[in-house]
N, C-alpha and C positions, 0 to 999 in steps of 0.2 A: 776480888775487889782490891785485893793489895794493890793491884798493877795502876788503876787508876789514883791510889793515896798518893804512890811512890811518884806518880807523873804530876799530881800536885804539888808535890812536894820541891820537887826540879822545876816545876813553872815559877819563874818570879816575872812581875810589873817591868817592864822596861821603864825608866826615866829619862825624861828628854829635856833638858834647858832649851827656850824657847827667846831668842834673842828680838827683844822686841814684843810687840803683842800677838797673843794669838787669839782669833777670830773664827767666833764657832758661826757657821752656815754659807751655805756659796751660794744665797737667792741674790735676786738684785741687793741687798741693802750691804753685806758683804764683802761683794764683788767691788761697788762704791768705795768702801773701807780701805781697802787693798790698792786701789787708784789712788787716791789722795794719799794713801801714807807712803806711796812711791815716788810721790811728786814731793814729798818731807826728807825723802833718801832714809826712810823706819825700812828695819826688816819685816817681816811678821810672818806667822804661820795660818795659812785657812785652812780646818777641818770641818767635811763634810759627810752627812751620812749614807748620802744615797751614791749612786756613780758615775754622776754628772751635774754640771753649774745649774741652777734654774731647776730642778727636781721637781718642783709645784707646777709649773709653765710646760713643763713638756710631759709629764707623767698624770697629770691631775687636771687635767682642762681637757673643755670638751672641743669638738674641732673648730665649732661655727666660730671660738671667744676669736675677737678683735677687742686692743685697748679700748675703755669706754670716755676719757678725756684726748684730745688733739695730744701730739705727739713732742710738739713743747712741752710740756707740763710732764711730760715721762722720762725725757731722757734722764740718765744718770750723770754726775760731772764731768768734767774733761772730754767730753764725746757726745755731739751731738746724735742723730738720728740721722742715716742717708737721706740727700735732698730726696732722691725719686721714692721715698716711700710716702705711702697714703697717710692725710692725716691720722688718721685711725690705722693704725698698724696691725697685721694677723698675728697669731698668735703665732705662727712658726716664721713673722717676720721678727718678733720682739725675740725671739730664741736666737735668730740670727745676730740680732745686736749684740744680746749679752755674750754671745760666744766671740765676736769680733771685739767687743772691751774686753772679754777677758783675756783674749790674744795682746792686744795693745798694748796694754800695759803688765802683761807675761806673769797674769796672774796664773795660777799653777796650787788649786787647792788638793788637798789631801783625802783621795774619795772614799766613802766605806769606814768612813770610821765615825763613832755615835758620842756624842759627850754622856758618860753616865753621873759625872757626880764632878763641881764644880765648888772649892769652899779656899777662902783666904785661911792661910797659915800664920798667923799671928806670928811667931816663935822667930821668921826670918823671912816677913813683911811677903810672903809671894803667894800667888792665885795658883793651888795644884787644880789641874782639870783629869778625871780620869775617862779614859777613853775603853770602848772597846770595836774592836775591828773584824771586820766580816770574817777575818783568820783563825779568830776568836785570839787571837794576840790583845792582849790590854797596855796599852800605855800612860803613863801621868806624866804630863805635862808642868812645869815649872813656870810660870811667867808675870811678870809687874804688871802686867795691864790683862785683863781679859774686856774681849768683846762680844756681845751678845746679839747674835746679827739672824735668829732663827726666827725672827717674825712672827706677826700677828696671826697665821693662817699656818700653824706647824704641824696639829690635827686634826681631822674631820671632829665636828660634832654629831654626836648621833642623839637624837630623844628617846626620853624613856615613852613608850608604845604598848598601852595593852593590847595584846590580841596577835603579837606579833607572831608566834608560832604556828597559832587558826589560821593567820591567813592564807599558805599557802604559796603564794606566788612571788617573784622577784621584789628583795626588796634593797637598792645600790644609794649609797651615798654619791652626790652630785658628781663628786671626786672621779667616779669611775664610769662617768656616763661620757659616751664618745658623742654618738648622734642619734636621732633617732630611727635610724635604719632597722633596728631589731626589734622596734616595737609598732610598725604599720598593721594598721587597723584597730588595736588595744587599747583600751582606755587609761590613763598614764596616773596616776593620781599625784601630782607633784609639791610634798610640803615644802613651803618656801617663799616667801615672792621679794627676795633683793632682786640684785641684779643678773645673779644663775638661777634663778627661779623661772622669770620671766624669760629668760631666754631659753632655756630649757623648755616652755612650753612653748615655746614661738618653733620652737626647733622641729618638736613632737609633731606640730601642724605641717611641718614643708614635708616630712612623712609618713604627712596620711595616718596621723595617731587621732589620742581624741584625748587631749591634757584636760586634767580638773585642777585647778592652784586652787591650795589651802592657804587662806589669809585670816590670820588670827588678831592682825592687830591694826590698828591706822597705819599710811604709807602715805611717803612723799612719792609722784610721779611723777617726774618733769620730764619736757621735751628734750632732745640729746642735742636740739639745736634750734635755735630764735632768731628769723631773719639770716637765715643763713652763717651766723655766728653760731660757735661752742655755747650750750647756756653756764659750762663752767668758769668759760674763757669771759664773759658778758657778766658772772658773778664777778669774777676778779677785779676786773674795771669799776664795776658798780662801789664795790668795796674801797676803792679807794679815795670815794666821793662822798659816799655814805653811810651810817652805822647798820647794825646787820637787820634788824626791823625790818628796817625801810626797805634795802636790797632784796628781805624776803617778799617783804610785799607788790613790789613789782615782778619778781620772779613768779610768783603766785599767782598774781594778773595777766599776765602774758600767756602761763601756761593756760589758765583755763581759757583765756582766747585760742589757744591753738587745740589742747586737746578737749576740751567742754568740761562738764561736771561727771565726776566719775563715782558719785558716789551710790547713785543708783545701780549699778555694777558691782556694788559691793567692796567698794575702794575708799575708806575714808582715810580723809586727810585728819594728820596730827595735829596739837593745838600750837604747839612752836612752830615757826616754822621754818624751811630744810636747811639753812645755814645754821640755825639756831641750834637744832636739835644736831647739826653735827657738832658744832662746838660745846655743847655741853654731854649729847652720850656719844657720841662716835659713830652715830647712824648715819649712813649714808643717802640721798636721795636716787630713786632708782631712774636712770636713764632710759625713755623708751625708746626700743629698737624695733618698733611694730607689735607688742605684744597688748596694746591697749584697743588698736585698731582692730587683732582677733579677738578680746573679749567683747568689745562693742557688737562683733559678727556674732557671738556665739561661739565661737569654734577653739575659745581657750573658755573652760566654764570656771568660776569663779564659786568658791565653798569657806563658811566657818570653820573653825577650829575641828578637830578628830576625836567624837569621845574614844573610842576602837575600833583596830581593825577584827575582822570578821572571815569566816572563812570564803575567800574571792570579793569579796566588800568592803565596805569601810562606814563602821555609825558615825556621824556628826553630833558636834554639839545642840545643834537644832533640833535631834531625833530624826532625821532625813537617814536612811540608808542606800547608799550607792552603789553598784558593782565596778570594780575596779581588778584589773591581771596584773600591773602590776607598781611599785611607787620607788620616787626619783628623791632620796632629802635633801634637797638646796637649805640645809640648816645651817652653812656655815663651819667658820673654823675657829681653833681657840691657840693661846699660846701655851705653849709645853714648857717653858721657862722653870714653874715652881717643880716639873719633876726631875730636875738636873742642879739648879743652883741652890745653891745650901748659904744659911747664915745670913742672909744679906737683907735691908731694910730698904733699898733700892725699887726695888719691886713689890706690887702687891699679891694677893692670890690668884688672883686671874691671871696671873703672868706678865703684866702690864706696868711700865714707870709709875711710881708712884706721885711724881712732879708730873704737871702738863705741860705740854708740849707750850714755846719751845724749846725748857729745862729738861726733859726727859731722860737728855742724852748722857748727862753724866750722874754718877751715882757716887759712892767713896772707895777709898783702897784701891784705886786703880780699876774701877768698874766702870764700864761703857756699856751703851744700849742703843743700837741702831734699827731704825725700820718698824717700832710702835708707834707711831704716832697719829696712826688712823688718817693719815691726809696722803696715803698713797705713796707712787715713787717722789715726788716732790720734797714730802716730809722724811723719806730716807735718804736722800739726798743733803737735803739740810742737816741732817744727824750727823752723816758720814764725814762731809768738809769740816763742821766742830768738831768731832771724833779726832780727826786726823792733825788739826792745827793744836789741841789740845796735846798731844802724846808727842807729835812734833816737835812743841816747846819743852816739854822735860826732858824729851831725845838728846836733845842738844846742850842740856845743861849736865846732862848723866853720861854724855859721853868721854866725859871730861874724868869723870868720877869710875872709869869702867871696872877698875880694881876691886873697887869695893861691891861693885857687885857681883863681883863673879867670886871672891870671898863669902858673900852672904848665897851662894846659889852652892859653892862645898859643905854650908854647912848646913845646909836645909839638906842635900841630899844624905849627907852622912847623918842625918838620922831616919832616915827609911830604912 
């Protein structure tokens, strides 16, 4: 055991002065970051932890995904979307984009490397980030500004499940569902029904599965399109005529003209309604892509809540017991924020700004927060352009000042 003390003992931390900000995640919100503080002439550092930009997008989506809003409404800044893509872009079109913005503007993040512990140094004003890297090499980081760009969706939610050991068969968070090629003929039990729920059993049907969606609670259902318009794009407009009531209420009217009454199906609708209830919890209304059209057929079956699962079953709240091989959790994702940032009143426990949107984005001590804001790439967008004209304007007031910072960065390191 000596041999390992004595190679602890020769390990130390590397320290890195970090000129300009450093910006933890290379998802879309990030990548935004690093655009706009380039177009300020800021340096910055982006560290990520997986080994590629987009990590969520290309490792964790299933193949069917296409964007669910038109493709205005997704670009990031300074870079639109190529004219010849479809409104609705595929998922391995939107990977293309981000990979050409990040060329563009020669973004160049740092892969493999995980933020473990992030806390303001009082003593000589700067943010230490400590890192550790696939090498198992750790580094701290040094820098006046940190950015917090690892988004609302950093890890799976899993539910707590009794029964889960009994049951025996496959059980994958949404995360790791491709298609449903590996489950034809099987009956899918899929908890969930946002917008990977739903498609996730639409998906199960084009192979010959036989999905059950567990729906626990009321849903908004809106059409993905009204008269041939976006109904996101027909929101926007409405909203700027109307207050949100009103705009739900024609949204409401419209959809049951197109899609009828769903609640016989097992579909109730909320008492807010879908603009409302995003604006105040951050839900989103789910977009149909034909998954209402298979529960109307039968052929996506609609279920209560789960009291447990069973071995090869599943009991219901209802006392219904079903056979089921195997189940898909489109539960969702949460923010990983509080288990890296230390210290800070910026954020709440959930990982979330504690300001709404659209204050979010800045916090104190040189703390940023891009890409919560629950309004998609729009609302990281919006973060990233303030982020950047923010850091911009002390940029250019502190450059003037350089001395004194790189004084204050010998004397922070000289006491490590």
């Amino acid at each position: 055991m000596a041999h390992s003390s004595d190679h602890r003992d020769s390990f130390k931390r590397r320290c890195k002065w970090v000129n300009g900000p450093l910006i933890v995640g290379a998802g879309p919100s990030g990548l935004a970051v690093g655009a706009c503080l380039k177009e300020h002439g800021v340096p910055f550092v982006i560290l990520e932890r997986s080994n590629s930009i987009a990590s969520l997008w290309r490792n964790r989506t299933y193949d069917r995904l296409k964007l669910h809003l038109p493709k205005q409404f997704c670009q990031l800044p300074k870079l639109p979307f190529p004219v010849d893509f479809p409104e609705y872009p595929t998922k391995d079109q939107f990977i293309d984009y981000l990979e050409s913005y990040a060329a563009r503007f020669e973004l160049n993040p740092q892969f493999n490397e995980t933020a473990q512990s992030a806390k303001f140094d009082d003593t000589c004003g700067m943010w230490r980030v400590r890192t550790a890297a696939s090498s198992n090499a750790e580094v701290e980081y040094i820098c006046q500004w940190l950015v917090v760009a690892t988004g609302e969706n950093a890890e799976c939610v899993i539910p707590e499940m009794g029964g889960l050991k009994e049951f025996g068969g496959q059980v994958i968070h949404a995360s790791d569902y491709r298609s449903g090629e590996a489950y034809r003929g099987k009956q899918v039990l899929v908890v969930g029904y946002g917008n990977s729920g739903m498609e996730v059993c639409v998906d199960l049907c084009h192979h010959n599965s036989f999905p059950v969606m567990v729906v626990r609670d009321s849903v908004h259902v809106l059409p993905r399109e009204i008269c041939k318009k976006s109904t996101f794009e027909l929101a926007v407009l409405l909203m700027k005529w109307f207050p949100v009531k009103l705009v739900d209420r024609i949204l409401l009217a419209l959809s049951w003209m197109i899609l009828g009454n769903m609640e016989e199906y097992g579909l109730k609708r909320p008492s807010l309604g879908p603009l409302e209830l995003k604006h105040k919890q951050g839900k989103t209304p789910v977009l149909d892509l034909g998954a209402l059209g298979k529960i109307k057929s039968g052929e996506i079956k609609v279920v209560p809540g789960i009291k447990r699962l069973l071995h090869g079953g599943v009991e219901l709240v209802d006392g219904r017991v079903i056979d089921v091989d195997s189940v898909v959790l489109a539960t969702g994702y949460c923010s990983n924020v509080p288990s890296w940032l230390q210290d800070t009143d910026c954020f709440n426990k959930d990982g979330f700004p504690k300001q709404p949107f659209p204050n979010g984005w800045k916090g104190k001590t040189g703390l940023y927060a891009v890409g919560f804001t629950k309004r998609g790439l729009a609302g990281a967008s919006h973060d990233a352009v303030k982020v950047a004209e923010d850091i911009g304007r002390v940029w250019r007031k502190e450059t003037k000042q350089a001395k004194h910072i790189i004084a204050c960065h010998r004397r922070c390191i000289s006491q490590i």
